[in-house]
C-alpha positions, 0 to 999 in steps of 0.5 A, a space after each residue: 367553818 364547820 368542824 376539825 380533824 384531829 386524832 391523837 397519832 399512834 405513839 405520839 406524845 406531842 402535847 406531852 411533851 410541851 413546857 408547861 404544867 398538868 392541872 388537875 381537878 379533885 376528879 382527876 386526883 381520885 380517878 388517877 390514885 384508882 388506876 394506880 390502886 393507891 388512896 387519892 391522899 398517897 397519890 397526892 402526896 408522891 405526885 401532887 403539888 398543892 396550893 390554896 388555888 391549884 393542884 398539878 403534877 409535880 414535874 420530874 427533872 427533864 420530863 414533862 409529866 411524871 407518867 409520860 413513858 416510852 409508850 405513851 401515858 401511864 395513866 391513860 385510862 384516867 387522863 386528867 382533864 386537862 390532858 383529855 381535853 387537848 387541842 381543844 383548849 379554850 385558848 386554842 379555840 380563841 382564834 385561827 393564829 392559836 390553832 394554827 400555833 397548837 397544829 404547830 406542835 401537834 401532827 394530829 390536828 389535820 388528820 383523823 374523822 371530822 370533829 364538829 365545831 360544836 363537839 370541840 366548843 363542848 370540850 373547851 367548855 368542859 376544860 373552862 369549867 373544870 379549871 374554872 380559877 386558871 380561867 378566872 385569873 385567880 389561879 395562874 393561866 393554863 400553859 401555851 403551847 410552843 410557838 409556831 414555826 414560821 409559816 406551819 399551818 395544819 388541820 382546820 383553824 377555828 373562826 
Protein backbone atom coordinates (compact mmCIF):
# COMPACT_ATOMS: atom_id res chain seq x y z
CA UNK A 1 0.00 0.00 0.00
CA UNK A 2 1.54 3.27 -0.44
CA UNK A 3 -0.45 5.83 1.29
CA UNK A 4 -3.88 7.15 2.60
CA UNK A 5 -6.50 9.76 2.06
CA UNK A 6 -7.58 11.90 4.88
CA UNK A 7 -8.65 15.55 5.23
CA UNK A 8 -10.12 16.90 8.31
CA UNK A 9 -13.93 17.90 6.90
CA UNK A 10 -15.27 21.34 7.00
CA UNK A 11 -17.23 21.58 10.41
CA UNK A 12 -16.52 18.19 11.46
CA UNK A 13 -15.80 17.29 15.08
CA UNK A 14 -15.84 13.40 14.77
CA UNK A 15 -12.71 12.57 16.66
CA UNK A 16 -13.60 15.53 19.12
CA UNK A 17 -16.09 13.86 20.26
CA UNK A 18 -14.93 10.14 20.80
CA UNK A 19 -14.85 9.05 24.73
CA UNK A 20 -11.84 9.23 26.22
CA UNK A 21 -9.00 11.78 27.41
CA UNK A 22 -6.86 14.77 25.56
CA UNK A 23 -3.17 14.37 26.79
CA UNK A 24 -0.92 16.94 26.51
CA UNK A 25 2.72 17.44 26.81
CA UNK A 26 4.36 20.51 28.48
CA UNK A 27 4.71 21.91 24.84
CA UNK A 28 1.25 21.80 24.52
CA UNK A 29 0.16 23.48 28.06
CA UNK A 30 2.68 26.50 27.10
CA UNK A 31 1.48 26.91 23.20
CA UNK A 32 -2.42 26.66 24.43
CA UNK A 33 -1.93 29.15 28.05
CA UNK A 34 -0.31 31.58 24.73
CA UNK A 35 -3.24 31.40 22.50
CA UNK A 36 -5.51 32.23 25.15
CA UNK A 37 -2.98 34.82 26.31
CA UNK A 38 -2.88 33.28 29.80
CA UNK A 39 0.62 32.10 31.96
CA UNK A 40 0.79 28.22 31.20
CA UNK A 41 0.54 27.79 35.57
CA UNK A 42 -3.28 29.56 35.10
CA UNK A 43 -3.85 27.56 32.16
CA UNK A 44 -2.95 24.66 34.17
CA UNK A 45 -4.80 25.19 37.10
CA UNK A 46 -8.59 26.03 34.99
CA UNK A 47 -8.23 23.50 32.45
CA UNK A 48 -5.09 20.77 33.57
CA UNK A 49 -5.52 17.82 35.27
CA UNK A 50 -2.24 16.87 36.74
CA UNK A 51 -0.29 13.34 37.76
CA UNK A 52 3.21 12.57 38.49
CA UNK A 53 3.06 10.68 34.94
CA UNK A 54 0.41 12.46 32.73
CA UNK A 55 -1.46 15.97 32.17
CA UNK A 56 -5.10 16.42 30.29
CA UNK A 57 -7.85 18.28 30.19
CA UNK A 58 -10.19 18.36 32.60
CA UNK A 59 -13.40 17.13 31.03
CA UNK A 60 -16.43 19.40 31.42
CA UNK A 61 -20.12 17.42 32.11
CA UNK A 62 -21.08 15.88 28.76
CA UNK A 63 -18.47 17.15 26.52
CA UNK A 64 -15.45 15.71 25.60
CA UNK A 65 -12.80 18.67 25.42
CA UNK A 66 -13.40 21.95 27.43
CA UNK A 67 -12.49 23.94 23.87
CA UNK A 68 -14.68 21.95 21.71
CA UNK A 69 -17.36 24.70 20.58
CA UNK A 70 -19.98 24.71 17.78
CA UNK A 71 -17.64 25.70 15.44
CA UNK A 72 -14.74 23.46 15.91
CA UNK A 73 -11.66 23.88 18.28
CA UNK A 74 -11.27 26.78 20.23
CA UNK A 75 -7.90 26.33 20.57
CA UNK A 76 -7.21 25.39 16.81
CA UNK A 77 -4.03 27.26 16.45
CA UNK A 78 -2.33 25.40 19.33
CA UNK A 79 -3.97 21.84 18.91
CA UNK A 80 -2.26 19.55 21.41
CA UNK A 81 -0.47 16.87 19.85
CA UNK A 82 -2.56 14.43 20.45
CA UNK A 83 -5.21 16.21 18.53
CA UNK A 84 -3.12 17.22 15.62
CA UNK A 85 -1.85 14.05 15.17
CA UNK A 86 -5.09 12.19 14.72
CA UNK A 87 -6.04 9.45 12.75
CA UNK A 88 -2.40 8.75 12.71
CA UNK A 89 -2.22 7.22 16.02
CA UNK A 90 0.27 4.38 16.42
CA UNK A 91 -2.71 2.57 17.61
CA UNK A 92 -4.57 3.04 14.55
CA UNK A 93 -1.55 2.22 12.28
CA UNK A 94 -1.12 -1.17 14.38
CA UNK A 95 -3.02 -2.71 11.64
CA UNK A 96 -5.99 -2.86 8.96
CA UNK A 97 -8.93 -3.81 11.33
CA UNK A 98 -7.58 -0.31 13.90
CA UNK A 99 -7.89 1.73 10.75
CA UNK A 100 -10.97 0.48 9.47
CA UNK A 101 -12.16 0.77 13.41
CA UNK A 102 -10.79 4.64 13.40
CA UNK A 103 -12.66 5.32 9.61
CA UNK A 104 -15.33 4.13 11.48
CA UNK A 105 -15.92 7.24 13.62
CA UNK A 106 -14.02 9.36 11.09
CA UNK A 107 -15.85 10.46 7.46
CA UNK A 108 -12.61 11.96 6.71
CA UNK A 109 -10.40 9.25 6.36
CA UNK A 110 -11.08 8.26 2.58
CA UNK A 111 -11.28 11.74 1.22
CA UNK A 112 -8.82 14.43 0.80
CA UNK A 113 -5.17 14.36 -1.10
CA UNK A 114 -3.05 11.15 -0.83
CA UNK A 115 -0.97 11.00 2.27
CA UNK A 116 2.09 8.83 1.97
CA UNK A 117 2.78 5.96 4.09
CA UNK A 118 5.82 7.34 5.23
CA UNK A 119 4.16 10.90 6.25
CA UNK A 120 1.66 9.14 8.22
CA UNK A 121 4.43 6.79 10.14
CA UNK A 122 6.15 10.37 11.01
CA UNK A 123 3.08 11.49 12.46
CA UNK A 124 2.48 8.35 14.55
CA UNK A 125 6.22 8.59 15.73
CA UNK A 126 5.93 12.12 16.55
CA UNK A 127 2.63 11.03 18.76
CA UNK A 128 4.65 7.95 20.21
CA UNK A 129 7.49 10.03 21.20
CA UNK A 130 5.73 13.00 22.52
CA UNK A 131 3.60 10.65 24.64
CA UNK A 132 6.67 8.45 25.32
CA UNK A 133 5.15 7.20 29.25
CA UNK A 134 1.19 6.52 27.52
CA UNK A 135 3.21 4.27 25.13
CA UNK A 136 5.77 2.80 27.75
CA UNK A 137 2.82 1.69 30.13
CA UNK A 138 3.76 3.83 32.57
CA UNK A 139 1.35 6.01 32.30
CA UNK A 140 -2.42 4.75 31.18
CA UNK A 141 -2.82 4.07 27.21
CA UNK A 142 -4.10 6.60 24.81
CA UNK A 143 -8.06 6.38 24.32
CA UNK A 144 -9.37 3.74 21.44
CA UNK A 145 -11.43 5.26 19.23
CA UNK A 146 -15.16 3.93 19.27
CA UNK A 147 -16.00 0.38 18.06
CA UNK A 148 -16.66 0.11 14.42
CA UNK A 149 -19.82 -0.49 12.91
CA UNK A 150 -20.36 -3.72 11.34
CA UNK A 151 -19.32 -4.19 8.30
CA UNK A 152 -17.77 0.06 7.89
CA UNK A 153 -14.65 -0.02 6.29
CA UNK A 154 -13.26 3.83 4.45
CA UNK A 155 -10.21 5.41 3.23
CA UNK A 156 -7.30 3.07 2.82
CA UNK A 157 -6.11 0.65 5.68
CA UNK A 158 -2.54 0.51 6.51
CA UNK A 159 -0.70 -2.97 5.95
Amino acid sequence: MDGFRFACLPGCTSCCRQQGFVYLTEGDLRRAARLLRTTAKAFEKKYVYRTRHLLRLRKPRRRQCPFLVEEGCGIHAAKPTQCRAFPFWPEAMASRAAWSETAACCPGIGAGPPVSRGAALRIAAEMREAYAGAYGNRRPAMPRIAPAAPGATAGRPPR
